[in-house]
C-alpha positions in Angstrom: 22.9 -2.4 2.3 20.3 -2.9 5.1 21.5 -6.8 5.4 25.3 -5.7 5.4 24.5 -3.8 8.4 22.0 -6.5 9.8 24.6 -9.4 9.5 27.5 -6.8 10.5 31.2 -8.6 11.8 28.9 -11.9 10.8 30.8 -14.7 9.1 26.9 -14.6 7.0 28.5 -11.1 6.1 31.3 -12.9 4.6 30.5 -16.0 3.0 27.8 -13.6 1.4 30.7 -10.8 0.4 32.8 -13.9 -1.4 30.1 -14.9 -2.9 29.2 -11.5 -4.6 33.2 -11.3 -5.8 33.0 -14.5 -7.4 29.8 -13.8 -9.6 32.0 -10.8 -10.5 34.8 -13.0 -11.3 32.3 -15.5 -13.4 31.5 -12.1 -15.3 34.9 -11.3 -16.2 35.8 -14.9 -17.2 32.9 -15.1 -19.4 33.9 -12.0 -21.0 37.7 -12.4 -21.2 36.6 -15.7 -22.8 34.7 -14.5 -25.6 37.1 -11.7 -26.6 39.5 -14.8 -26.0 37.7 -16.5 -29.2 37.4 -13.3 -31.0 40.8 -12.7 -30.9 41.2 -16.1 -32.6 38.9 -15.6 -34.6 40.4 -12.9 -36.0 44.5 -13.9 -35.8 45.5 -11.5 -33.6 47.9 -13.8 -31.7 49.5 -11.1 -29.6 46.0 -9.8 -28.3 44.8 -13.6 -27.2 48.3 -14.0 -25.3 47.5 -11.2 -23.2 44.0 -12.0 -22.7 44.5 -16.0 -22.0 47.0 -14.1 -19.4 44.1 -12.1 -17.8 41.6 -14.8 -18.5 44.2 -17.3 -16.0 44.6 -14.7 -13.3 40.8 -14.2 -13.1 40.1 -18.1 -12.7 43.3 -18.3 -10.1 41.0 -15.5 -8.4 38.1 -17.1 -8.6 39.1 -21.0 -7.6 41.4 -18.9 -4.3 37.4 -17.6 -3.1 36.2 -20.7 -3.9 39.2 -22.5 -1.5 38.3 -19.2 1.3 34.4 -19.8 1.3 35.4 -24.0 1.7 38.1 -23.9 4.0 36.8 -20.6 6.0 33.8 -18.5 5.7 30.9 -21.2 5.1 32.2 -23.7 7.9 32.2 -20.9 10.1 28.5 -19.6 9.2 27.4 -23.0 9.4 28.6 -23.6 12.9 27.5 -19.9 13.5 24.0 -21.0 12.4 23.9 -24.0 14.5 25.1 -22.3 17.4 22.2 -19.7 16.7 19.9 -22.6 16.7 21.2 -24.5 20.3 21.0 -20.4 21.7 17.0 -20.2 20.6 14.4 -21.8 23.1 12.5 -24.8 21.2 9.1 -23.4 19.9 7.2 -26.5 19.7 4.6 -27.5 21.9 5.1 -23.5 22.8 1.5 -21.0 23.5 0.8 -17.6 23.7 -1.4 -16.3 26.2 -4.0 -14.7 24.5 -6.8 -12.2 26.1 -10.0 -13.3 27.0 
């Protein structure tokens, strides 16, 4: 929680929140998946409809992140970054007075 309120209104913040909902998403798939094949397995045709239903909205979820964090949140924390870099003074060749 401390680096939610470090990188607060940051588009870090973001790309970092989208990618937290998709390894939620890759949870869910993997589990709608196996109760998928289970289902099968098993001949219960009416219970894999409604899961293969499920199992399609959670990729359509996951692959609409996927087009946010391309098209907006990581081009933005990118340039964010670089700006960050151009705002810091160049370190090199750079010394510290120290006491005699």
């Amino acid at each position: 929680m401390e680096a939610a309120v470090k990188f607060k209104n940051s588009s870090a913040l973001d790309a970092a929140l989208i990618a937290g909902a998709q390894a939620i998403e890759h949870h869910e798939i993997a589990c709608y998946g196996a109760l998928k094949a289970w289902a099968e397995q098993l001949g219960m045709k009416e219970a894999v409809a409604l899961i293969d239903e499920t199992l399609t909205e959670e990729k359509n979820t996951d692959e609409a992140l996927t087009q946010l964090a391309e098209d907006m949140a990581n081009p933005k924390a990118k340039k964010d970054d670089a700006k960050k870099d151009d705002d810091e003074p160049s370190r090199r060749g750079h010394r510290t007075a120290t006491a005699a």
